[in-house]
N, C-alpha and C positions, 0 to 999 in steps of 0.2 A: 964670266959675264952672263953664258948664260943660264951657270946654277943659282944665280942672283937673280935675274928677270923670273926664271921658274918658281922661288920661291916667293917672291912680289906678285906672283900672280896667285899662288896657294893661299898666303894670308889676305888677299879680296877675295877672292873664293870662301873664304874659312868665314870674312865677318857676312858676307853677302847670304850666308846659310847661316847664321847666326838670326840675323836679320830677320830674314822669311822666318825662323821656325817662331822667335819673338813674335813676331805680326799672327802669326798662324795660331801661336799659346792663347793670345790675347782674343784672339775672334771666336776660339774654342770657350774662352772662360765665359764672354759675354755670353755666347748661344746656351752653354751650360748653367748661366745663372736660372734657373727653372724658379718657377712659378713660388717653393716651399725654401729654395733660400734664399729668394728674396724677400718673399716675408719672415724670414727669421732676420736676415739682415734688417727689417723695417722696426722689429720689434724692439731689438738694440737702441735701433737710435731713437725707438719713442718712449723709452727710459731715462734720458739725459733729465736731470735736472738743473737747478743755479749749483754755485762753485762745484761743476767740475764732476756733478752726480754722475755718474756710468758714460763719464767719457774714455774709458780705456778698452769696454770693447764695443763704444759708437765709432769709435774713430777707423777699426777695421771694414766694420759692416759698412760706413759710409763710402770708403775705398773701394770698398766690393762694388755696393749700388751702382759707383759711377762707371761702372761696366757696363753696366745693364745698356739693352736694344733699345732705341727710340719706342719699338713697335711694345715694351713694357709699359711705358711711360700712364699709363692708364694704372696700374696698378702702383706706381709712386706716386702718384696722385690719391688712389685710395688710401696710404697712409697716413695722410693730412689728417684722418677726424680722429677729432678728439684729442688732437695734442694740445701739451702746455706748450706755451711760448719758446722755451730753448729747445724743444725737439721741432716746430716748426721752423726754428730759423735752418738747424740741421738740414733737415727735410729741403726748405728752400733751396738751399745749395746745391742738392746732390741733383736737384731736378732737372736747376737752372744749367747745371753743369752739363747734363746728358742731354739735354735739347741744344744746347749752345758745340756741342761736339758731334751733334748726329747728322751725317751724310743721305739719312731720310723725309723726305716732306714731313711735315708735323700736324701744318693747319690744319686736315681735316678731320684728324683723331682730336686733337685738342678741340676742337669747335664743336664737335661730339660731346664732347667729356663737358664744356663749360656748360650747355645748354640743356643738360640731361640732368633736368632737377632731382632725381632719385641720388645724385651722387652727394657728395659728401660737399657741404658748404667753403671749406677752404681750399677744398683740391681744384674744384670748379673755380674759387677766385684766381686761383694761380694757374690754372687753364686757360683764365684768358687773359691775364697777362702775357702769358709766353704767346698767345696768339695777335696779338697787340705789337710784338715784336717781328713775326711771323708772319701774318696778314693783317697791317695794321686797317685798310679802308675796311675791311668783310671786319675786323673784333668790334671797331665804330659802328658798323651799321646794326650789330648785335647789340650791341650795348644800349642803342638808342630806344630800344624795346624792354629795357629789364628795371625801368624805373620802381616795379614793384616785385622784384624778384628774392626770393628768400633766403638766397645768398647775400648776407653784409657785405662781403669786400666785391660781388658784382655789382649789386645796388650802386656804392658809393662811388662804381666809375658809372653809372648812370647820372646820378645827382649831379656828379663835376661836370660832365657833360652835359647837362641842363646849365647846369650855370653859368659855364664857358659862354655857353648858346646865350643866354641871357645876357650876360654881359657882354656881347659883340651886338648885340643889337640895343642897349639900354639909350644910347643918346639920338638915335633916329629914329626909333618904333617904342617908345616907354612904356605905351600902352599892353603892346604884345611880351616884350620885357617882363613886366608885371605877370601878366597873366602865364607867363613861362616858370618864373619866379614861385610862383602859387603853387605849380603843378610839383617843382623842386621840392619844397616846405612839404608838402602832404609828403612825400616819398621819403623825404631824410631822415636819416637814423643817428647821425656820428654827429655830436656835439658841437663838432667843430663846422663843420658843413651848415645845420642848422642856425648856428651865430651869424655864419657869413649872409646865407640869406635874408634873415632880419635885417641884419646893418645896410644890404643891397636896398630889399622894400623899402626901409627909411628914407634913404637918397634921392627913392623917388617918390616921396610921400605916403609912402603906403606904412602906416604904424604897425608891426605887429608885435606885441611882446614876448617876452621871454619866456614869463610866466606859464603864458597861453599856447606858445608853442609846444612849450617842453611838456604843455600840462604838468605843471609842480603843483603841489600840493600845499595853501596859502593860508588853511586857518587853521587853527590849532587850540588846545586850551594848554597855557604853561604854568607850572609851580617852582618856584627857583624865590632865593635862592638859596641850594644848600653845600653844606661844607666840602674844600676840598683843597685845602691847605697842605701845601707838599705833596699834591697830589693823592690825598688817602681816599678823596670820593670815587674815583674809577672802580677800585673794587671794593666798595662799600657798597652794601647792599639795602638802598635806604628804604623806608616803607613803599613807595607807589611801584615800584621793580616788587618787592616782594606779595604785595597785593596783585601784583600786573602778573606775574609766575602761578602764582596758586591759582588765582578765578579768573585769569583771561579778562578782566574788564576792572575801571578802575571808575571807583564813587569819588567823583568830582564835586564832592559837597565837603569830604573831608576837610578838616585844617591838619599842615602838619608842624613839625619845628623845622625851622629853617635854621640856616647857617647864624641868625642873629633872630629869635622872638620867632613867631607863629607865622605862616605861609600859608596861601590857598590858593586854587587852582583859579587860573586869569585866563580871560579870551587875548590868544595874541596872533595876528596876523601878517603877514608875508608881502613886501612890496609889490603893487600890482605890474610892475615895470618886469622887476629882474625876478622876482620870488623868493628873496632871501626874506628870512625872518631873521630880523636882529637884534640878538640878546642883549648886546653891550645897551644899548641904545636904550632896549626895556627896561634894562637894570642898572641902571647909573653906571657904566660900565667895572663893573663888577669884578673881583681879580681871584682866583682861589674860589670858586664855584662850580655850583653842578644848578642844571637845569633839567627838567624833565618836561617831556610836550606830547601830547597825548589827541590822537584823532580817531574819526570812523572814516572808512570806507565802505564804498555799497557796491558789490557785485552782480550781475544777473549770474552768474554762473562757477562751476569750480573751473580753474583753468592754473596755470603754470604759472608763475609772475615774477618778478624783480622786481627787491628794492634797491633805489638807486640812491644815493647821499652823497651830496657835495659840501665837505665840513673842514674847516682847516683845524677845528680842537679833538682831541680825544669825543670816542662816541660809541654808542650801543642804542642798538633797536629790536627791540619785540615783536611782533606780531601775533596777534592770536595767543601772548602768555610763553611763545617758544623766542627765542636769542636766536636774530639771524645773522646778528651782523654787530662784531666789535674792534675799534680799532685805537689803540691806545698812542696816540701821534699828536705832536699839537705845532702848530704852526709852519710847518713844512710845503705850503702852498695849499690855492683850494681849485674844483671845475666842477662843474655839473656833471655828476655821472664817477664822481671819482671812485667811490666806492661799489660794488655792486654785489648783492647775494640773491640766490634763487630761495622762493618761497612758494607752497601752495596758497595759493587765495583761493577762496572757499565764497562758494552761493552764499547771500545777504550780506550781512555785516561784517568788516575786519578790522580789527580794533592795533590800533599801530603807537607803540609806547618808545621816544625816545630817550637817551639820554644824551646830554651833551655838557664836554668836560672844561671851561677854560681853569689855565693856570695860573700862574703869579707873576712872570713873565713881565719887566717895566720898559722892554725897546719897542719904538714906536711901532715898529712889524708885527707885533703881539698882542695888540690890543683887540684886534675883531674875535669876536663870538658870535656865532651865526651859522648856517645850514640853507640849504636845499633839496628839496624833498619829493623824490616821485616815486611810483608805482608804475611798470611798464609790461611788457611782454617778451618774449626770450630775443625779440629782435631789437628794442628798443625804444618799439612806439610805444607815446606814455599810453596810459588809460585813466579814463575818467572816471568817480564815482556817480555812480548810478541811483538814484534817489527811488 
C-alpha cells in the first residue's frame, strides 16, 4: 500500500514538473519571439494570397505570432500596411487572438497606436477597435474627434457615430439632426455610409443627390453603336481606342462605322438624381454593343487619383491615351465605386475615354447598360473638375 501511495505521488510529481517546464517553454518562446522573428514570421503571412497562396508556411508563422507579448502588439499592428485582403484577415486573427489572451492592460499602447497618425492606416483601424473592446467610453470619445482622420476604417466609425447621433435625435431636434447629418456627408468616404445619409436628409426634406454627392461625373460625348456580337468588341480595338492610344485626345468631329451604317459622337448625359448615364435607354436598348464616351477633366494641379466605375457590363477606361482600368464581366451586379484603379492626374486637362461592353443576354436581369463615373482621391473624396 505504501509502494502504491509512493508511486501515486511520483507520477503527480512527474505531470506537476511537466507542467511547469511546458508553462516555463512557453513564456521562454513568447519572450524569445524578438523583434527579427517576428518580422519574418509577419512576412509569411503577408504572402498569402486567394486559393491557398503561401498558406503552408503562414500557417506556422501565424502559430508563432500568437505567442507574441501584448507589449509587441504595436509591431503586429505594423504589419497591416499594405496587405491584400487575405493577409489582412490572417493578420486580424493573430492580433485579435494575442489581445484577447493577454494578461496585460492594452488600452493605453492601443490608444497610442490608433491616434498616432504616422502609423500605418489599417493597423491604427484595428487599434481601435481592440480599444472599443478594451475601453470602450475613452475609443467613443476618440472617435468623436476623427471625423476627418486619414485613416478609412477610423473615419468610418466616426461617420457611424455621427449618424447614430443623428438619428437619436432626428424626431425631436430635425433641425440639429440635419445639420449633424451635413457635417456626416462632408466627412463620408464608404459608399455605403454616404447612401444612408442621403436617404436620412430626404426624410427630413433635405434633398441631396447622389450625383452631387458622390461628385460623378454626368456629361459625356458618346459614339455607339458599335459591334459586339458574341462578344468580339471587348478586344476589338475599334478606331476611337486606337486614336485615344496613339494622340491622348480624340476629334469629336469624326464620323465612324458603327455596328449598322455611320456613327458620330452625341452629347449624352447622366441622371441629375443617381448619375447613371443610360445606354439602353440612348440606344433603343441595344443588344451585342459597344459604346464608347469620352470626357475632359480640369485639374489645378498634379496629384494621385482614382478612377472609380460602377458598371454592371464588361468595361475599359483610358486616361490620358494610357488603360487604367479593364474588366470583362457583364451582369453580375452593379455599386458605385465597384471598380477602382490608381492613376496620375496631371495639371490642366485629362481626357478620360471609356468603353463599355453590353452583350446579347435576353433575361430580364440583362437588359441595363449604364455606368457611373467618378474621379476621387486615394481616400475617396470625389473631386471636381476645375474649369
Amino acid at each position: 500500500m505504501k509502494n502504491s501511495n509512493s508511486r501515486h505521488l511520483h507520477r503527480i510529481t512527474h505531470v506537476w514538473v511537466m507542467m511547469l517546464v511546458i508553462a516555463a517553454t512557453s513564456r521562454l518562446d513568447a519572450q524569445s519571439l524578438d523583434n527579427a522573428r517576428i518580422s519574418t514570421a509577419l512576412e509569411s503571412i503577408r504572402k498569402v494570397g486567394r486559393e491557398g497562396k503561401g498558406y503552408s508556411e503562414a500557417i506556422p508563422a501565424a502559430n508563432q505570432l500568437r505567442q507574441s507579448s501584448a507589449s509587441k502588439i504595436d509591431l503586429l499592428l505594423n504589419g497591416m500596411s499594405d496587405t491584400n485582403p487575405v493577409a489582412e484577415n490572417w493578420l486580424r486573427g493573430v492580433i485579435f487572438d494575442v489581445a484577447r489572451t493577454s494578461t496585460e492592460p492594452l488600452a493605453d499602447d492601443l490608444q497610442s497606436y490608433a491616434m498616432d497618425q504616422s502609423n500605418n492606416p489599417k493597423g491604427r483601424g484595428l487599434a481601435m477597435e481592440l480599444l472599443q473592446k478594451e475601453a470602450p467610453q475613452t475609443a467613443n470619445s476618440l472617435i468623436a474627434s476623427c471625423l476627418n482622420d486619414p485613416s478609412l476604417p477610423i473615419r468610418e466609425m466616426a461617420v457611424e457615430q455621427a449618424i447614430t447621433s443623428a438619428e437619436g435625435i432626428s424626431k425631436q431636434q430635425p433641425d440639429e439632426a440635419i445639420a449633424e447629418y451635413r457635417v456626416a456627408l462632408a466627412a463620408a468616404r464608404h459608399p455605403r455610409q454616404l447612401a444612408r445619409i442621403i436617404e436620412a436628409l430626404g426624410k427630413l426634406g433635405e434633398q441631396v443627390s447622389t450625383a452631387k454627392a458622390f461628385v460623378l461625373l454626368t456629361d459625356w460625348q458618346s459614339l455607339a453603336p458599335m459591334n459586339n456580337i458574341d462578344g468580339v468588341g471587348f478586344k476589338m480595338e475599334y478606331a476611337p481606342e486606337s486614336e485615344f492610344q496613339t494622340a491622348g485626345a480624340i476629334d469629336l468631329k469624326t464620323d465612324h462605322k458603327g455596328k449598322v451604317g455611320k456613327i458620330n459622337w452625341q452629347p449624352i448625359n447622366g441622371s441629375p438624381d443617381s448619375g447613371e448615364v443610360d445606354l439602353a435607354e440612348a440606344y433603343n436598348r441595344e443588344k451585342g454593343a459597344i459604346a464608347y464616351l469620352f470626357a475632359e477633366f480640369e485639374s489645378d494641379q498634379d496629384r494621385p487619383a482614382q478612377a472609380r466605375l460602377g458598371c454592371i457590363n464588361a468595361n475599359k477606361i483610358w486616361i490620358n491615351g494610357k488603360l487604367v482600368m479593364q474588366n470583362q464581366v457583364y451582369h453580375s451586379g452593379s455599386m458605385i465605386d465597384q471598380y477602382i484603379a490608381d492613376f496620375p492626374l496631371k495639371k490642366g486637362t485629362n481626357r478620360i475615354l471609356l468603353k463599355i461592353c453590353q452583350n446579347e443576354q435576353e433575361e430580364s436581369w440583362a437588359q441595363d447598360w449604364k455606368f457611373q463615373f467618378r474621379i476621387t482621391d486615394s481616400s475617396g473624396k470625389g473631386l471636381a473638375s476645375k474649369p
